[in-house]
C-alpha positions, 0 to 999 in steps of 0.5 A: 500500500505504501510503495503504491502510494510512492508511485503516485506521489512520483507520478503526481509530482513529473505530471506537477513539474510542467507548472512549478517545483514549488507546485510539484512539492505542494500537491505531494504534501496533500496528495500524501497527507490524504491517504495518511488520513484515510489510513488513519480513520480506517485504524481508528474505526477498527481499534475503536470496535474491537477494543469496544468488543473487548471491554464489552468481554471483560465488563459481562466476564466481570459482572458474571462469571461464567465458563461462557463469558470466560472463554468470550472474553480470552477470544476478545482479548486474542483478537484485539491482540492480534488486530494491535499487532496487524496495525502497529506492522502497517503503521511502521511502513509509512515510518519512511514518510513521517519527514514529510508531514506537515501535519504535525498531528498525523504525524503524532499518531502515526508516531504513537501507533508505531510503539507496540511493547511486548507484542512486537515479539515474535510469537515464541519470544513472546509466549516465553515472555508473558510466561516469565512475568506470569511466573514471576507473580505467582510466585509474589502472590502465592507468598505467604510467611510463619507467624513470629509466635506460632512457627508452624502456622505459616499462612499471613498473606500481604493482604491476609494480616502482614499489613495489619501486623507491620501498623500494630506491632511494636516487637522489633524482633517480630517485624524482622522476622516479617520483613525478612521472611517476605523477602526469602520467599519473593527474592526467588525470581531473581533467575527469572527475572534475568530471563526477563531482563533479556526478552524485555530488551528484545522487545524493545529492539523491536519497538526501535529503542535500544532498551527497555528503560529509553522505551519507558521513558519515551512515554515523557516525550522529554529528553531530559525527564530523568534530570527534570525528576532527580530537580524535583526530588532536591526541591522536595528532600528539605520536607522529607528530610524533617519528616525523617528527622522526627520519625527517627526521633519517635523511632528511637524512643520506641526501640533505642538508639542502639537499633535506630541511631541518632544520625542514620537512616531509619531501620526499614521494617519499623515504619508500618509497611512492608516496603516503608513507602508510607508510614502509617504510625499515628500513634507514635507520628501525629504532633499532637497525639491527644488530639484526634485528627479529622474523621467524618466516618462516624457523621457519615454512619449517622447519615447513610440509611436508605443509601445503596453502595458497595463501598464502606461507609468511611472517609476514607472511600468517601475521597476514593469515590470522588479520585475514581469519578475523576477518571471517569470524567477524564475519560468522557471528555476525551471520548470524542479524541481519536482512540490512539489519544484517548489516554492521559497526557502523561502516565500519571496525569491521569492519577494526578488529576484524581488526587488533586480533586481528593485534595479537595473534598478532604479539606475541612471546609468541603467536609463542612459544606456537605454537612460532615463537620461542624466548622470549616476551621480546624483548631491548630493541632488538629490542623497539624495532625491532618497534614501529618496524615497527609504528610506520611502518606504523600511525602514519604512515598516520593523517594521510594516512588522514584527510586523503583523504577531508577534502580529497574532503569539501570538494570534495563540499560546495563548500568547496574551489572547483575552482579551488583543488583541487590546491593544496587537497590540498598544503595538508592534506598539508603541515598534517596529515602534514607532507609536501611535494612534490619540485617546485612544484606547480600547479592544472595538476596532479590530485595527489589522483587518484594514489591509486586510492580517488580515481579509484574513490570509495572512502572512506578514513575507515574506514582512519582509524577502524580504525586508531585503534579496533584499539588501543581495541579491543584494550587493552579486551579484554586488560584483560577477558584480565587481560594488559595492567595500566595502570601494570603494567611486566610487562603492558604493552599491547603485549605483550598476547595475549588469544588463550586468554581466553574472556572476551575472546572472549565480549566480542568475540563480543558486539559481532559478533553485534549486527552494525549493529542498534545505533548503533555508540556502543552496539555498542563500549560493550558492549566497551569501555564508551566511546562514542566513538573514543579515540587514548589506547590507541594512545598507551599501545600505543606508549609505550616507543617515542615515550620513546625517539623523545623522548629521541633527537630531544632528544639529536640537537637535532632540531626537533619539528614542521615550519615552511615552506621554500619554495612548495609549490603555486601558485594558479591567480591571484594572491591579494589577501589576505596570503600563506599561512604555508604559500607564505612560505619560512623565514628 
């Protein structure tokens, strides 16, 4: 189809000549961007019907589970598959063509159609892949670990009471045990995952990258998205850094100096989860431990008879219900955009906009308006209290966000040989967040594999981006809502509801309509009037906290930041070169 649509251009262009070169090079542009569009729409119809015949599949497999649906449903998605693939081979063929687009939205989809993934494996590599990913997570979901107490009862599960215990233990010994069995049984994909390792990189050789780790990252359309990450991170490690500070403190009263020092990084299994990616303690964290922090749960018991749901009455799937609604209305307003654009304008935009509403409706003047509190105005401590709450659910999540998936790009790109993995890992979790492991680790571990997105290479970076925008996102909207003022102590951002501003709305409606058809600089230009990630609103977001974080880590003596107290992991062999600050033990 392609070599045919040459020929015409060629004959098109010498019957063209007689008139004009300039005329020749016109009606080759048209003539070209013609037949682009008609193969386009053609791609469009299809995609948008079979992946209608698949989600119709799912939602009937779902909502009734039947052999019948089953096999409907694995018959759709082998379809859809197959149909994917059929197109991305057809798109590649105009890949000589693209220069000559001035179109530069045809020339966008071409270029989104032309990434595949995985599928663009052959059918053997393929199969070997999706088996090793299978593999991988059955062996994370199959993991459970003996109780501390009764070693003979070997049935806690991650969802089946290891959460619970991690939050509610205080038995330094008993959340060793925890954390390391978890690790025994998850760390045996480490031969798997070389496997999957190779076959990643392959697929991504077939995409046209030249591994895995560049493919994921053409996901950000920036060059310099790695930099543009780490530049966030700095603006945003001052916080954590405090937050760190008075969790060790807090820590250290609970257990001794002797197992958390007074300058190192914090023992990872103390924090309330398995992976110390939030920290969950408000017993031990909260500023004002006497003072309960803001919890509509009982006032929405009170209120709920005659409502029908399927959720609990809580607060906190109050906020989860209105993320999740987000989406949907993310989802409506790009319905009308081509089905290669009917997504986010970045991976985790689409995250972030939910969370930015959650942002909202969990502030106390939005609890007010419903008639869950009695007030708009929190007392000081309780104001305190709840961005703590928010703090070691939000903050604390950051570095291990990033860290995940910087440890899986260099494992990707062969920066970090696979000699040196697991004591690669426990250098990033001690750089970035500040964290150790309750014992010397070695390259006989596979700590990374204790986290299911490992196992199930699912990326991690969208966590990190939604994290931090949510905050951009929502100071931008509440300024188009005149509720949040910079330097205004009666509209701080924090406080901010844009839920009754319809220029908030038409802003956010906007940026969902345009889906992924734009780079996503230009998708939150239109909201925010910045191009880039920013940490400085999450910053001003928590400001009244990290003042008060600042003056208490002052007031208490505590050390800021974290140095070495010992080794942490050790290398498959002894190295030549001076020994790491990381391995020295302080003075």
């Amino acid at each position: 189809m392609v070599r045919t649509l040459l020929w015409a251009l060629l004959a098109t262009a010498a019957a063209a000549a007689s008139h004009s070169p300039e005329a020749t090079v016109k009606v080759s542009h048209l003539v070209l961007e013609s037949a682009a569009r008609e193969f386009l729409l053609k791609q469009d119809l299809r995609y948008s019907r079979e992946c209608k015949q698949a989600v119709t599949a799912s939602w009937n497999y779902h909502t009734n589970v039947t052999q019948k649906n089953k096999q409907e449903l694995e018959e759709a998605q082998q379809r859809f598959s197959e149909w994917t693939k059929e197109s991305w081979e057809e798109a590649r063929k105009w890949g000589s063509l693209l220069p000559y687009f001035r179109n530069t939205d045809i020339a966008r989809q071409f270029k989104l159609l032309s990434i595949l993934g995985a599928p663009a494996l052959p059918k053997a590599e393929l199969l070997k892949y999706t088996r090793t990913i299978s593999e991988m997570t059955s062996i994370y979901d199959s993991t459970t670990v003996c109780q501390f107490r009764k070693p003979d009862r070997c049935d806690i599960g991650i969802n089946r009471g290891l959460n619970k215990l991690l939050r509610k233990s205080r038995n330094y010994s008993e959340l060793k045990h925890m954390w390391k069995s978890w690790r025994e049984s998850t760390g045996r994909i480490r031969g798997r995952y070389q496997q999957f390792v190779q076959l990643a990189n392959r697929a991504a050789l077939a995409n046209g990258f030249r591994n895995m780790a560049e493919m994921s990252l053409a996901q950000y359309e920036s060059e310099s998205f790695r930099e543009d990450m780490a530049a966030v991170w700095e603006q945003i490690k001052p916080l954590y850094e405090q937050l760190h500070a008075f969790a060790r403190r807090k820590l250290r009263e609970v257990y001794g100096s002797h197992r958390v020092t007074h300058r190192g990084p914090l023992p990872a299994h103390l924090l309330g989860n398995m992976w110390a990616l939030n920290w969950k303690l408000d017993d031990l964290f909260l500023p004002f431990p006497d003072t309960p922090p803001v919890d509509v749960t009982p006032e929405m018991e009170r209120q709920v008879s005659g409502i029908k749901h399927c959720t609990d009455v809580t607060q906190e799937d109050f906020i989860t219900i209105h993320h999740e609604m987000t989406h949907v209305q993310y989802f409506l307003q790009y319905k009308n955009q081509p089905y290669i654009y009917r997504a986010g304008a970045n991976p985790g935009i689409h995250e972030a906009l939910g969370h930015a509403v959650a942002l909202s409706v969990e502030s106390p003047r939005h609890l007010w308006r419903l008639g869950l509190l009695k007030s708009p105005y929190l007392t000081y401590e309780t104001e305190m209290n709840d961005l703590m709450r928010r703090a070691l659910d939000k903050v604390v999540f950051l570095p291990y966000a990033y860290l995940v998936d910087l440890w899986r790009w260099k494992v990707l790109e062969g920066s970090l040989p696979e000699k040196d993995w697991n004591c690669g890992w426990w250098d990033l979790r001690y750089e970035i967040q500040g964290m150790k492991p309750p014992e010397l680790r070695s390259e006989e571990d596979f700590d990374p594999a204790s986290k299911y997105h490992i196992p199930a290479n699912i990326a991690f970076t969208r966590y990190f981006v939604s994290f931090v925008m949510q905050f951009q996102l929502h100071k931008s909207l509440c300024m188009q809502a005149g509720e949040y003022v910079p330097g205004d102590p009666a509209k701080p951002l924090h406080r901010c509801d844009i839920s009754s501003s319809i220029r908030a709305g038409n802003a956010m409606r906007e940026m969902m309509r345009l889906g992924s058809s734009k780079p996503w600089p230009e998708v939150i230009q239109a909201a925010t009037g910045e191009r880039k990630m920013d940490g400085s609103a999450l910053r001003e977001y928590f400001k009244p906290l990290e003042m008060w974080l600042t003056e208490d880590n002052k007031k208490h003596g505590e050390f800021v930041g974290w140095r070495p107290d010992g080794e942490y992991c050790l290398y498959e062999k002894p190295r030549t070169t001076e020994i790491p600050p990381r391995c020295q033990t302080e003075k």
